[in-house]
C-alpha positions in Angstrom: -32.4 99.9 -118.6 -30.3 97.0 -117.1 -31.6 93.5 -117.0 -29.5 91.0 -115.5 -29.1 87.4 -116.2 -26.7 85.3 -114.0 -25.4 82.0 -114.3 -23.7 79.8 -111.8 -20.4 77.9 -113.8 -17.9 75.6 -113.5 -16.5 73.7 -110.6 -16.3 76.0 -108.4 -19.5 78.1 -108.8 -18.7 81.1 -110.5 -21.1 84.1 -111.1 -21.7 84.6 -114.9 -23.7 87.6 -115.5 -25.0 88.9 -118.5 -26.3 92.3 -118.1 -28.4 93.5 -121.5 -29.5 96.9 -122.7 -33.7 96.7 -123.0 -33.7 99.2 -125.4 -31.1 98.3 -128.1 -30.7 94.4 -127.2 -26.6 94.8 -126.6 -25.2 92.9 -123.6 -22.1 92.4 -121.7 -20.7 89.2 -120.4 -19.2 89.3 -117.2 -16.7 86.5 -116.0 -17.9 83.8 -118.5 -16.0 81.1 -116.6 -16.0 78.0 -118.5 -19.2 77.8 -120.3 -19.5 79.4 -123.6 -22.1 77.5 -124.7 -24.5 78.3 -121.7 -23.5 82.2 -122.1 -24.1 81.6 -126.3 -27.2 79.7 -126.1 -29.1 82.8 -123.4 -27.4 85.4 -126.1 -28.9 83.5 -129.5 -32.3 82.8 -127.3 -32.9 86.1 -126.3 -31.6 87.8 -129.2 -29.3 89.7 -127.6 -26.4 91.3 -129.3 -22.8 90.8 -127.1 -20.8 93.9 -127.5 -17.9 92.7 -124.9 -16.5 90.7 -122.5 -15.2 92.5 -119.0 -12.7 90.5 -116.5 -13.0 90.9 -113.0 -9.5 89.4 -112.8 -7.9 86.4 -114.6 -8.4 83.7 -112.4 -9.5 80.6 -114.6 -12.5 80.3 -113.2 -13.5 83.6 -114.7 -12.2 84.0 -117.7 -11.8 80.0 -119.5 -14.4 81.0 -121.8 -13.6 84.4 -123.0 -11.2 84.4 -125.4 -14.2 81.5 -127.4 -16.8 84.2 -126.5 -14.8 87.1 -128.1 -13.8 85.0 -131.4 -17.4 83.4 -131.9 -19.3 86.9 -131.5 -16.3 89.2 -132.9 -16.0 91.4 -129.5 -13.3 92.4 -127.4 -12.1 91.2 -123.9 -11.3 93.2 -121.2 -9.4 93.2 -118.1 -7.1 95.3 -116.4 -3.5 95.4 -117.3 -2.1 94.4 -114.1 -3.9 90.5 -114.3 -2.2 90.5 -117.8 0.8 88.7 -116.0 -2.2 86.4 -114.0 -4.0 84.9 -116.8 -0.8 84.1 -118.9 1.1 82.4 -116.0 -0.9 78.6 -115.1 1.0 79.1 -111.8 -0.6 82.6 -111.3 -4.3 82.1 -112.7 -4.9 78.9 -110.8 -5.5 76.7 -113.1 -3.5 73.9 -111.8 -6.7 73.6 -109.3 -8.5 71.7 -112.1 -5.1 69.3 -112.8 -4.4 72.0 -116.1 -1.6 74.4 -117.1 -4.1 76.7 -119.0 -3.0 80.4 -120.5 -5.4 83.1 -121.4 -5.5 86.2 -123.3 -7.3 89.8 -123.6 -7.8 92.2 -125.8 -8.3 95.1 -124.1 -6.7 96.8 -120.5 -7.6 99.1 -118.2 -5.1 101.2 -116.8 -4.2 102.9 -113.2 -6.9 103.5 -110.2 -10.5 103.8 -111.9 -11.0 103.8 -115.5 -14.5 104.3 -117.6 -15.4 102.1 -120.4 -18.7 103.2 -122.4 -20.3 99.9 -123.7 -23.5 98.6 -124.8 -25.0 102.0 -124.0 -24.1 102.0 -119.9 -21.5 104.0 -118.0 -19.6 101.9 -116.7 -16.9 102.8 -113.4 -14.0 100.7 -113.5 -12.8 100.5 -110.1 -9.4 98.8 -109.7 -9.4 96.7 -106.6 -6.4 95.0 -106.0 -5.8 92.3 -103.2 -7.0 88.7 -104.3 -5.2 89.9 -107.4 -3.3 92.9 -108.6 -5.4 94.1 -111.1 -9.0 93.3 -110.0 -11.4 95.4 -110.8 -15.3 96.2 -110.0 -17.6 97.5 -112.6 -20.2 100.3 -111.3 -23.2 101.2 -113.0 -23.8 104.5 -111.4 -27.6 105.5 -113.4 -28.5 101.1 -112.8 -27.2 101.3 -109.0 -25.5 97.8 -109.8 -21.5 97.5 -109.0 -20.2 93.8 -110.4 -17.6 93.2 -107.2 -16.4 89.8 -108.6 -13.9 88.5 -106.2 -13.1 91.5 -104.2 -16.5 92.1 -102.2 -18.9 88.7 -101.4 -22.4 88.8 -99.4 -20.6 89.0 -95.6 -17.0 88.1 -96.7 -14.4 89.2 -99.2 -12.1 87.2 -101.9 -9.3 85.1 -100.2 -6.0 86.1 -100.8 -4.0 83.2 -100.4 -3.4 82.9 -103.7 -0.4 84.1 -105.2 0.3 87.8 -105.4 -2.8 87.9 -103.1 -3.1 90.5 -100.2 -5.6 90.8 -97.8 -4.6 94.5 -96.7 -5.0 95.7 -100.1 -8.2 94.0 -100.6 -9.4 95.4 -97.1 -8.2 99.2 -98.2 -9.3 98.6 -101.6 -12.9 97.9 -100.9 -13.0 100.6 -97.9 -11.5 102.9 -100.2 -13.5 102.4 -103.2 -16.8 100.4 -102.9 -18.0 101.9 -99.6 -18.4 105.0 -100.9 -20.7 104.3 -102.6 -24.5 104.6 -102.4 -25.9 101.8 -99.6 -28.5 100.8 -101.4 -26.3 99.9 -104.9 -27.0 96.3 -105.3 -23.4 93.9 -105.3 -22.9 91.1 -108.1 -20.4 89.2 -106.9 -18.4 86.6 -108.4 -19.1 83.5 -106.1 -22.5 83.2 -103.7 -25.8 85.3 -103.1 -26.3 89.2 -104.2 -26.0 91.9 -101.4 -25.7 95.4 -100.8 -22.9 98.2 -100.2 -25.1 99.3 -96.6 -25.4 95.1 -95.7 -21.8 94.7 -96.0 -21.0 97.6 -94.0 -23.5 96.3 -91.3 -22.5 92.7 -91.5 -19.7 91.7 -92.9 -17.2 90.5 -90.3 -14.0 91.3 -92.4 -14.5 94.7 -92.7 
């Protein structure tokens, strides 16, 4: 079973989640943003045991952390390959929003539409979602009902795309063609603001 922590980080309110295996005590970090120590201190107080680190997208507000997470706990970072080119470009990974020039690194991509990563004993869907960047993904936990939307899908909106290499037509085909589908009742983690569901959005969400 799934049990999920999350964290709000950094200046801009990022969603950190944590999401541990009950039975064996291995978790994944999800979008650490900028605070390792927040994400180290709920791993060494619950005795949890990180087996990775999965990227939504490289944004900086997402991913500062990971590459301190990966080297103090001896795990791998993932993200999809097309975000390789976002995280180590400062003008493409937005980090100039915090008056920085900031590069980041993985260890790990995801390739073409929808990938599967098996990790800390879940099933995980790797949906690639491109439009508020190229390779954004979603992370669907088809036997926990929970999909990790990050930046693509919010609770009654959707990730901006006025970023560069943003596109809102993507994002609006990527989340009709790939998170809609899905169950109504699967329960949305998104990376900024308040949890929601796939049938909520489809009711309510004014974008879409």
């Amino acid at each position: 079973m799934m049990t999920v922590k999350g964290f709000q980080v950094g200046v801009v309110g990022t969603n950190c989640f944590i999401a541990a295996n009950s039975q064996t005590g291995e978790a994944l970090v999800i979008d650490p943003g900028d605070d390792a120590a927040a994400v180290a201190d709920y791993m060494d107080r619950n005795q949890l045991r990180p087996a990775a680190v999965l990227l939504t997208h490289g944004h900086f507000d997402h991913c500062m952390a990971a590459q301190r997470l990966a080297e103090q706990y001896g795990i791998s970072v993932y993200v999809h390959e097309n975000d390789r080119q976002i995280m180590e470009n400062p003008a493409y990974n937005c980090s100039g929003m915090i008056g920085k020039n900031l590069t980041f690194h993985a260890d790990m991509f995801f390739h073409g539409d929808t990938d599967h990563l098996s990790a800390a004993g879940f099933e995980i869907d790797v949906y690639h979602t491109p439009g508020h960047t190229p390779g954004g993904v979603c992370f669907y936990v088809k036997n926990e009902g929970i999909l990790f939307s990050g930046d693509t899908l919010f609770c009654e909106s959707v990730g901006r795309t006025d970023f560069p290499k943003g596109s809102m037509s993507q994002l609006v085909q990527s989340i009709h063609d790939k998170l809609f589908p899905l169950p109504n009742d699967t329960k949305v983690l998104p990376g900024h603001g308040e949890w929601t569901t796939i049938g909520d959005e489809k009711q309510y969400n004014p974008f879409l």
